[in-house]
N, C-alpha and C positions, 0 to 999 in steps of 0.2 A: 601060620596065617598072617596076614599082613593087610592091618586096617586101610582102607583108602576113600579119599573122599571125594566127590563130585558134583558140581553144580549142573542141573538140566533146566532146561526151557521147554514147557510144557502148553500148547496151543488148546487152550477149553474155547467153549462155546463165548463165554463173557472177556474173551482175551489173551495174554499169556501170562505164567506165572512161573517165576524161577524157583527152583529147591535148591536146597545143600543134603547132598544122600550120603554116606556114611559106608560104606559094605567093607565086610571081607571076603565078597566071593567077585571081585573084580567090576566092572564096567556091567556085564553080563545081569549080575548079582542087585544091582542100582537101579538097573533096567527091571528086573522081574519087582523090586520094592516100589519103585513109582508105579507101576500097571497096577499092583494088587491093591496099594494105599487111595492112588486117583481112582480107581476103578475106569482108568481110560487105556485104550490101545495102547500098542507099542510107536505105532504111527504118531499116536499125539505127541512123544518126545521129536521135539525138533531140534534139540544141540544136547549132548551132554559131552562136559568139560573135566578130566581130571586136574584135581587142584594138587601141587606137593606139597607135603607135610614136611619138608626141610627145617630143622631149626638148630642152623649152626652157630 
């Protein structure tokens, strides 16, 4: 498995809100933890960004 991390932008009713989401189950995986956590659609993600974890 292989941790990965990702910032999304999230469109609510009072504006938008960025996260930093964490998953090992990919892009896919980021996506199902912001919908269950916001308890909002899949629609309300309007960007999600992988970040790399690079530290040479």
């Amino acid at each position: 498995m292989k941790v990965e991390t990702f910032i999304a932008t999230i469109k609510h009713n009072n504006g938008t809100v960025n996260l930093k989401v964490v998953s090992l189950n990919g892009k896919q995986g980021a996506i199902q933890q912001i919908t269950t956590v916001e308890d909002c659609p899949e629609c309300a993600i309007t960007e999600i960004v992988k970040i790399d974890n690079d530290t040479n």
